[in-house]
C-alpha positions as CSV (number, residue, x, y, z in Angstrom):
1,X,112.5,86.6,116.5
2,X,111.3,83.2,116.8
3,X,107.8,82.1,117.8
4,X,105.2,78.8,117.1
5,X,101.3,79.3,117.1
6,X,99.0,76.2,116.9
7,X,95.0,75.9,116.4
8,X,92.9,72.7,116.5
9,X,90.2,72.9,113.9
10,X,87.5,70.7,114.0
11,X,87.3,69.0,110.8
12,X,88.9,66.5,108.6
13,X,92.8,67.1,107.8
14,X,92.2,66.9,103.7
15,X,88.7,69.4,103.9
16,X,91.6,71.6,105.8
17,X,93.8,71.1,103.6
18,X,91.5,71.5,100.7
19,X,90.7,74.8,101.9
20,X,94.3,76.5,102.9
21,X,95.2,74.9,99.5
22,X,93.1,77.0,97.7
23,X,94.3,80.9,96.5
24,X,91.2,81.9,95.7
25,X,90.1,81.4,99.6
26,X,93.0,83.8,101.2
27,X,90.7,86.9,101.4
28,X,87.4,85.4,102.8
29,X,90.6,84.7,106.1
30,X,93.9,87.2,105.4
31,X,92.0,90.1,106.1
32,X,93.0,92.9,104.3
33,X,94.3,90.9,101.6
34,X,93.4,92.5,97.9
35,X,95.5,91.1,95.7
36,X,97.3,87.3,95.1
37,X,99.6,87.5,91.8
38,X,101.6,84.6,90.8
39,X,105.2,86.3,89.4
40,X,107.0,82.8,88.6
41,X,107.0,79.1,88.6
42,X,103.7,76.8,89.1
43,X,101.4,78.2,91.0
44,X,100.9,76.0,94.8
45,X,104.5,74.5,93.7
46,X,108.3,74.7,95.5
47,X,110.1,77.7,94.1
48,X,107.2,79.3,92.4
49,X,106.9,83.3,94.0
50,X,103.8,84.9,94.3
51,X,103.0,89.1,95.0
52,X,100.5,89.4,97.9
53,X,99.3,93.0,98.3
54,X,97.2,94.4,101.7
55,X,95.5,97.3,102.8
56,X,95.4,97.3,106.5
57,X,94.0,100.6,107.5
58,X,95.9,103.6,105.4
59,X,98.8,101.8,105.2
60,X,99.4,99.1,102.3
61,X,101.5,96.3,102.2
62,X,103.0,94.1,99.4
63,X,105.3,90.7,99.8
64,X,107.0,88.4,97.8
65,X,106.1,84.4,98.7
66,X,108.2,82.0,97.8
67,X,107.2,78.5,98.4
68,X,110.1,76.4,100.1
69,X,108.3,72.7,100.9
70,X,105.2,72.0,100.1
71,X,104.4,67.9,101.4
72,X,100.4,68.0,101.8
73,X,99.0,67.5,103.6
74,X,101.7,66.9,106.2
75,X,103.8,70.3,105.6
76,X,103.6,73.6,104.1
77,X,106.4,75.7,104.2
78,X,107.4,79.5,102.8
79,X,108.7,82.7,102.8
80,X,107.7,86.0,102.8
81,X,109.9,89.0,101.8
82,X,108.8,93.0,102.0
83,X,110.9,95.8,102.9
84,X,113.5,95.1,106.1
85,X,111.7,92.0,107.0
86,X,112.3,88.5,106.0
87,X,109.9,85.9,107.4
88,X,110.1,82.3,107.3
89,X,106.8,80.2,107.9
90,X,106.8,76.4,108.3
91,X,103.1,75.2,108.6
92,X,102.4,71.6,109.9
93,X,99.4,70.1,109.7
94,X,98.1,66.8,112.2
95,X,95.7,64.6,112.0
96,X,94.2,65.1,115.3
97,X,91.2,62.7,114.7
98,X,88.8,61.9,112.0
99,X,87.4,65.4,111.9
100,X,89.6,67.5,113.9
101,X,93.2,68.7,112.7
102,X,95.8,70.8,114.7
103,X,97.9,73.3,113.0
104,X,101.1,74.5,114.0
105,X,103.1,76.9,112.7
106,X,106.6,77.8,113.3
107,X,107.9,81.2,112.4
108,X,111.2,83.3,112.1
109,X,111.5,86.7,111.6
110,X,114.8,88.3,110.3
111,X,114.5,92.3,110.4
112,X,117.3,93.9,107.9
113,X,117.0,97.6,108.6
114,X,117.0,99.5,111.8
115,X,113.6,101.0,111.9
116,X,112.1,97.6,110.8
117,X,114.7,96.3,114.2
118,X,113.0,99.1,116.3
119,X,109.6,97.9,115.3
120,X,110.7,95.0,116.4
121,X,111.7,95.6,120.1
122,X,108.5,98.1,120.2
123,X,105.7,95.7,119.0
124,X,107.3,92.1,119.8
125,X,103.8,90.8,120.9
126,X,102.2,92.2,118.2
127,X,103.5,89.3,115.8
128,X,102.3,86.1,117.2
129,X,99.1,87.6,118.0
130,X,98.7,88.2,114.2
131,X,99.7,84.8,113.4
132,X,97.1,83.4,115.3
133,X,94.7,85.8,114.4
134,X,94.6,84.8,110.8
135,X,94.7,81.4,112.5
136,X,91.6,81.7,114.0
137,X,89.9,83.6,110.8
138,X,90.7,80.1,108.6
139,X,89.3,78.0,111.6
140,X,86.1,80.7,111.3
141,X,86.0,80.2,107.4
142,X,86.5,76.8,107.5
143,X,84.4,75.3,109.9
144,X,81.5,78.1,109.1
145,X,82.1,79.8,106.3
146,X,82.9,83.5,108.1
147,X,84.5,86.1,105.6
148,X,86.8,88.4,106.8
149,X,85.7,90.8,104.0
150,X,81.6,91.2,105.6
151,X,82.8,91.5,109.4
């Protein structure tokens, strides 16, 4: 499953990128996110993994990152591995204006056991919807400082 999302945020492309660039800033906008472990390479660098572990309701979550391009503040590009799903996520960012900066990310999912598939075909929509959800959290944290965590 293929699928691009895209926000506008109304700032500068470096305060964006100074933001999204920063680990310590993915829980106040992945909501649910409790955990960002670095497992190997340089941190923020190509071929360096990271464990990211969630709570979404009862059910919990980890993934492996793995950092495939990383040109700031044009492109940002990984992937993210958990059990019977492999997603690749190319983030792009554009200098819209002075103060306002479009973000579009492309993304690929690859499903690699059947009830992962199944999911798939039941809850197709679900994904991009997601996507754009923590989209729209950043663009809340970045232009006004909203924190997933207190909402």
């Amino acid at each position: 499953m293929q699928y691009t999302v895209e926000i506008t945020l109304e700032l500068p492309r470096e305060r964006v990128i100074e933001l999204f660039d920063d680990p310590d800033n993915l829980p106040k906008w992945q909501k649910g996110l409790q955990s960002f472990e670095p497992i190997s390479g340089t941190p923020g660098e190509v071929g360096a993994t990271s464990r990211l572990r969630f709570q979404m309701g009862k059910r919990r979550l980890e993934m492996v990152e793995t950092i495939t391009r990383r040109e700031l503040p044009d492109h940002f590009d990984g992937t993210y591995e958990t059990q019977g799903v492999f997603n690749v996520v190319k983030n792009q960012f554009i200098a819209v204006s002075s103060n306002q900066t479009r973000w579009v990310s492309e993304n690929e999912f690859r499903f690699t056991t059947l009830m992962m598939k199944g999911i798939e075909l039941l809850m197709k929509g679900a994904f991009p919807k997601q996507s754009l959800k923590y989209m729209e959290d950043f663009k809340a944290f970045a232009e006004r400082g909203v924190d997933v965590r207190q909402g």
